[in-house]
C-alpha positions as CSV (number, residue, x, y, z in Angstrom):
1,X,-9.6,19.5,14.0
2,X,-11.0,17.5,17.1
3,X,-9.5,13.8,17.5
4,X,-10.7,11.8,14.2
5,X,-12.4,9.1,14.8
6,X,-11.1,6.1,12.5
7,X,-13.1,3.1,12.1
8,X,-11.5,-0.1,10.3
9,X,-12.6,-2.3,7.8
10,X,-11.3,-5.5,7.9
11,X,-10.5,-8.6,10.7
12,X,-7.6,-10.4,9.4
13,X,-4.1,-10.9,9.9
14,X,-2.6,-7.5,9.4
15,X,-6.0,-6.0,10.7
16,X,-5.5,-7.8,13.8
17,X,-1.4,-7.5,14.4
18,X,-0.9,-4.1,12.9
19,X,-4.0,-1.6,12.4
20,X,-6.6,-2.1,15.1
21,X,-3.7,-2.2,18.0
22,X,-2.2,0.9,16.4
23,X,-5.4,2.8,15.6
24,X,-6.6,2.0,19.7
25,X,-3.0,2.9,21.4
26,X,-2.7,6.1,19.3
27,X,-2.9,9.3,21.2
28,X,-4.5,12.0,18.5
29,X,-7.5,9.2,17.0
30,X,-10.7,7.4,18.7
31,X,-10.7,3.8,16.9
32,X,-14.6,4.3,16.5
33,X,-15.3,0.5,15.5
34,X,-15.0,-2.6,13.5
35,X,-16.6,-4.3,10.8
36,X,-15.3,-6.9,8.9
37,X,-17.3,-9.7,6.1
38,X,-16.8,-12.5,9.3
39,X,-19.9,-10.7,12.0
40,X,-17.7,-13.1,14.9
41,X,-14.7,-11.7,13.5
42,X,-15.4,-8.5,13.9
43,X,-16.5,-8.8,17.2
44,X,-13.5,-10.5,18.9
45,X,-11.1,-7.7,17.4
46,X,-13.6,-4.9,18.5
47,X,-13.7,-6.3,21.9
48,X,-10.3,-7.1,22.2
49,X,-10.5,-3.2,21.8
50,X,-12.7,-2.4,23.4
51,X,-14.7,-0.8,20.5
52,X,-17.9,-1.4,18.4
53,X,-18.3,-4.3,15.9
54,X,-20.8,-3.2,13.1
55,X,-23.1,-5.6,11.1
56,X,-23.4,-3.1,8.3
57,X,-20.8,-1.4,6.9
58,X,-22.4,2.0,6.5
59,X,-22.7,2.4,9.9
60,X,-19.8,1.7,10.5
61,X,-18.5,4.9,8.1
62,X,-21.9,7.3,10.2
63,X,-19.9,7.0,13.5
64,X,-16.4,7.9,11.7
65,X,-14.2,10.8,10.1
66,X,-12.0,8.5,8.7
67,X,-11.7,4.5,7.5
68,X,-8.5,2.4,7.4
69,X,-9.0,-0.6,5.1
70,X,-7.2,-3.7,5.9
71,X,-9.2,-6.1,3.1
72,X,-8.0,-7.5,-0.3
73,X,-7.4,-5.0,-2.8
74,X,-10.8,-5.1,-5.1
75,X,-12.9,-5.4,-2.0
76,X,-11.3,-1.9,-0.7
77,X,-11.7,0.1,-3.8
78,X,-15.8,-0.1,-3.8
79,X,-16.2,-0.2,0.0
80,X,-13.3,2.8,0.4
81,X,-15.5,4.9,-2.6
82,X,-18.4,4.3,0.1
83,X,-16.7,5.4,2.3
84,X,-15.4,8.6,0.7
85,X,-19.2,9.6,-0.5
86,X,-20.0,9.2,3.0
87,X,-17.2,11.9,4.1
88,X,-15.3,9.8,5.3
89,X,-10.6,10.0,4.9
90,X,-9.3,7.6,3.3
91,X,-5.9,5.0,5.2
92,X,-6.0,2.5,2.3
93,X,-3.9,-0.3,1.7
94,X,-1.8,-0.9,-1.3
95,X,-2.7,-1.5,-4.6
96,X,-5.5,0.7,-4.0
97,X,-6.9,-1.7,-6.6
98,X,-6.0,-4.7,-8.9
99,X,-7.9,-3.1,-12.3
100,X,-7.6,0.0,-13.3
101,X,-11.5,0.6,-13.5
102,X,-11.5,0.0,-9.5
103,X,-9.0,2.5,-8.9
104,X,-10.2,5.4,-11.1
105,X,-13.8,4.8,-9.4
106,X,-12.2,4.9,-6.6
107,X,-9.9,8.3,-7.2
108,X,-13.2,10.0,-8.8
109,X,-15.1,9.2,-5.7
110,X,-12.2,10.7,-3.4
111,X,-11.8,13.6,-5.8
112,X,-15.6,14.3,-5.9
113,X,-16.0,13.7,-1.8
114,X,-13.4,16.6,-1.4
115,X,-11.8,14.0,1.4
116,X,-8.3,12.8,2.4
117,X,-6.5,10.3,1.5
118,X,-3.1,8.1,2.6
119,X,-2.1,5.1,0.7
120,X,-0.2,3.2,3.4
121,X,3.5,2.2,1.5
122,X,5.0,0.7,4.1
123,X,8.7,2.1,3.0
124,X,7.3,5.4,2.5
125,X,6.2,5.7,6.2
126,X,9.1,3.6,7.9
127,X,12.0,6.0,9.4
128,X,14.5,4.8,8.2
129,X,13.8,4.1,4.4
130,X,11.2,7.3,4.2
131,X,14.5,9.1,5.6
132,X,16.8,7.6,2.9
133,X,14.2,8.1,-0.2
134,X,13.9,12.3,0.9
135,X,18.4,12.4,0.3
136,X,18.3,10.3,-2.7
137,X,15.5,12.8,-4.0
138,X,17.3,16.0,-2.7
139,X,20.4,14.6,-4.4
140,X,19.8,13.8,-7.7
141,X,21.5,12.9,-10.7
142,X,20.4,9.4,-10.9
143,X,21.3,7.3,-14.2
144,X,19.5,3.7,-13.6
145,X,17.9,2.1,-10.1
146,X,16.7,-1.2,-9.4
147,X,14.2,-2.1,-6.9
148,X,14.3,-6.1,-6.0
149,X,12.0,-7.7,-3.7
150,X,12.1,-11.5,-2.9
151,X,9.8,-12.4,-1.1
152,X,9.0,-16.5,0.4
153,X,5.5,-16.3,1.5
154,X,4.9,-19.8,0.4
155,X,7.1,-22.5,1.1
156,X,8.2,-25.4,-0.8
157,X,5.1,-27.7,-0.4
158,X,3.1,-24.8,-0.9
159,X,2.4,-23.8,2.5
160,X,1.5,-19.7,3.4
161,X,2.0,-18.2,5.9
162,X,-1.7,-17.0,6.4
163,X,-4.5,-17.3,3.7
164,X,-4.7,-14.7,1.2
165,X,-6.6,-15.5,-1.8
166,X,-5.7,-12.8,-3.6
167,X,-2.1,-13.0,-3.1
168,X,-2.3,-16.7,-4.4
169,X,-3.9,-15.5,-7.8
170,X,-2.2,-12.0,-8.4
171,X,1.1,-13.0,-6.9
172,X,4.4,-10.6,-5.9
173,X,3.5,-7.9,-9.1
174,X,0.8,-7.0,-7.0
175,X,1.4,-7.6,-3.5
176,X,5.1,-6.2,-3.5
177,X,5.5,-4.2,-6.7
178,X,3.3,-1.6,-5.6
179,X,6.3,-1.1,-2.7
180,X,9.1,-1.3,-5.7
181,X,7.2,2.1,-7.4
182,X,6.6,3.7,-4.0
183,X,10.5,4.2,-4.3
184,X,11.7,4.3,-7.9
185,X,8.9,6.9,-9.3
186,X,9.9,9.8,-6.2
187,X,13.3,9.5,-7.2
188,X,13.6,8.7,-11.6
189,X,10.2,10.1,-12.0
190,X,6.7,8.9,-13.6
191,X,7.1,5.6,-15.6
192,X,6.6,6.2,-19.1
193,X,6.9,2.7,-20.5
194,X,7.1,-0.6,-19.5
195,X,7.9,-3.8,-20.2
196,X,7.5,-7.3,-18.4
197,X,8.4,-10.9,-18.4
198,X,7.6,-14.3,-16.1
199,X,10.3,-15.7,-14.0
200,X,10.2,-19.1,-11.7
201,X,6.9,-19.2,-9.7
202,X,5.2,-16.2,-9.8
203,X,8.4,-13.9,-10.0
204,X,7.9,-11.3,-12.3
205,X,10.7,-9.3,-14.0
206,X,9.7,-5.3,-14.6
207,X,12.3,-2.7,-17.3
208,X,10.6,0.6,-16.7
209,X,11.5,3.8,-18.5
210,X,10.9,6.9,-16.6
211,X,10.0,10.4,-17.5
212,X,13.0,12.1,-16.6
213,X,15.5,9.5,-19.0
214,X,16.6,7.4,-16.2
215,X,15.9,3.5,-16.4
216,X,15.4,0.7,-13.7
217,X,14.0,-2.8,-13.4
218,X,12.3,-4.6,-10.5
219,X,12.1,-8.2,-9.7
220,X,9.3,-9.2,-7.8
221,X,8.3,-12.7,-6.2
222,X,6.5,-14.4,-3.0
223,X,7.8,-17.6,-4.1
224,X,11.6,-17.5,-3.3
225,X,13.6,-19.8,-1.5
226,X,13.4,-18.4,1.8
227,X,17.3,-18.4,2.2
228,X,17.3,-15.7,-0.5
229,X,14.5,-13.8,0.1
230,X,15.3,-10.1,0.9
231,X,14.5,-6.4,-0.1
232,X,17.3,-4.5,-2.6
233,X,16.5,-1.1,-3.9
234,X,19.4,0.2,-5.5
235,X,20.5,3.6,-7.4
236,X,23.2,4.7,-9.8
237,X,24.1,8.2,-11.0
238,X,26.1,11.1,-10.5
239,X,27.3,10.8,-6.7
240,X,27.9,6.7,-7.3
241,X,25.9,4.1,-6.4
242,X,23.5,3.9,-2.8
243,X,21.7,0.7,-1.6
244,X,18.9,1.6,0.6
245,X,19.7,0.5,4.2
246,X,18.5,-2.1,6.6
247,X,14.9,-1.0,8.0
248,X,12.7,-2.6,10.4
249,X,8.4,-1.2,9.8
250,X,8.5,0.0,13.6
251,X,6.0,2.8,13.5
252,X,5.3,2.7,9.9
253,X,1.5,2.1,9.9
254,X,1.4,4.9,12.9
255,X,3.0,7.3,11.0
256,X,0.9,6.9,8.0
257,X,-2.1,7.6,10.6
258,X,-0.5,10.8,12.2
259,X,0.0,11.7,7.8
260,X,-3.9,11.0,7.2
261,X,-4.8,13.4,10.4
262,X,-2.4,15.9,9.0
263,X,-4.0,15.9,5.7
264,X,-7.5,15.9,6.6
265,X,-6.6,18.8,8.8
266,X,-4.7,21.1,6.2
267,X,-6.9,20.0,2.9
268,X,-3.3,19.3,1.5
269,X,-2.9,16.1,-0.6
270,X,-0.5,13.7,0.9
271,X,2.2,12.5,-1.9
272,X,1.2,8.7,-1.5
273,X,-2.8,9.5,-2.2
274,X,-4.9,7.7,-3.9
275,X,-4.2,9.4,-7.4
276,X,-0.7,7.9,-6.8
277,X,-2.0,4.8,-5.6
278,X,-4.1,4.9,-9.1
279,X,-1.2,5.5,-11.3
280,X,0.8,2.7,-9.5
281,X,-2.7,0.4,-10.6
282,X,-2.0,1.8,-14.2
283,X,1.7,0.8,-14.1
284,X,1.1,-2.8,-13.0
285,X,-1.9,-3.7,-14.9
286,X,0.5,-2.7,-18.2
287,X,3.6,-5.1,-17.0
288,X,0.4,-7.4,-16.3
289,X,-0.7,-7.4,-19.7
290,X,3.1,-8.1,-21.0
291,X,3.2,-11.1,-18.2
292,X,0.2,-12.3,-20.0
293,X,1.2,-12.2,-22.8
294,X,4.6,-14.1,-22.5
């Protein structure tokens, strides 16, 4: 395959620090333009790299082999199915989708497009934890796991650290469980049964029961006292207990890109595609329901 061009969706924050810099330094892509729901927007990021901002989306997906979306979740899933019918790959953000109805349009449209597509898990692509996920799943054995992530995107008086609507109404079950079941389901297996309950803030408290017997739970927040935010996944079996070390993303988001131009080139499905990123919708939108219900 020639260099793929990649165009990206999307003008904020992590569209700005992590993707379009990424996307225009890497080697093996052309970053083929910009187009984001703010026209000025889009124009200052393309011509901060020196690329083409798009008033209309489609043409932005004419001019590209592939997309990266960096927009809230249930903007992506309609706009990446565009995308897809278009022949366009797929660099999506996670969750793929907040209802389960976006993400299964969305999987149908990839699967009937014949196209690629990466779901970009931040732990899945970093070195380090990518690294210690393969052992743990080449080792085995495991009896129970737990995957905690406190997170203080808002402080005390309510402050964020950048605007994000969607954060503020679906909260850590879906900004930061989605990473949880990036690294529980490779190594206990598919979740066949969940269960959920409501903590301080919007701290949500997961008991999953996996397909292989195994068991773990997941606490997830954005609204921790900063002093004790911090990541813990954690697994218990056969060979003891392991505690995934400290990481840093690095060249996370490249790698996912290097992944998305190795699938579209082989035809082989990428283990964090968008059918996982649909079953990871499914497992969240049942703890949702139980959340709700509480």
């Amino acid at each position: 395959m020639n260099r793929l061009r990649i165009g990206l969706v999307g003008t904020g924050p992590w569209a700005s620090a992590t993707h379009a810099p990424a996307l225009a330094r890497h080697p093996g892509v052309d970053l083929s333009g910009v187009w984001g729901r703010r026209p000025e927007a889009a124009a200052t990021l393309a011509a901060a790299h020196k690329t083409t901002a798009y008033a209309d989306v489609d043409e932005l997906f004419a001019v590209s082999d592939a997309v990266a979306f960096a927009v809230p979740p249930d903007v992506q899933a309609p706009l990446a199915a565009r995308a897809a019918a278009a022949g366009c790959h797929l660099l999506l953000d996670k969750p793929v989708a907040t209802t389960v109805d976006g993400a299964r349009d969305l999987a149908a449209a990839v699967e009937r497009a014949g196209v690629a597509s990466v779901v970009f898990f931040t732990l899945r692509f970093a070195a380090d934890t990518s690294a210690w996920l393969s052992e743990q799943v080449a080792t085995g054995g495991w009896f129970t796991g737990r995957a905690d992530w406190y997170g203080s995107f808002y402080g005390p008086d309510g402050t964020e650290a950048f605007s994000s609507p969607w954060r503020a109404s679906r909260g850590g079950l879906w900004d930061v469980g989605p990473h949880a079941l990036s690294m529980l389901i490779p190594v206990l297996g598919d979740v066949s049964a969940v269960t959920a309950a409501p903590g301080p803030g919007d701290t949500a408290h997961l008991i999953l029961r996996h397909t292989g017997g195994a068991s773990s739970t997941a606490t997830l927040s954005l609204t921790a006292p900063a002093k004790c935010a911090g990541l813990t996944v954690e697994l218990r079996g056969e060979s003891g207990t392991v505690v995934l070390p400290t990481w840093e993303p690095g060249e996370a988001f490249r790698t996912a890109v290097d992944q998305l131009v190795e699938s579209a080139g082989s035809g082989t499905a990428h283990p964090c595609d968008v059918r996982f990123g649909l079953r990871v919708t499914e497992i969240l939108a049942q703890a949702e329901e139980h959340l709700t219900a509480a």
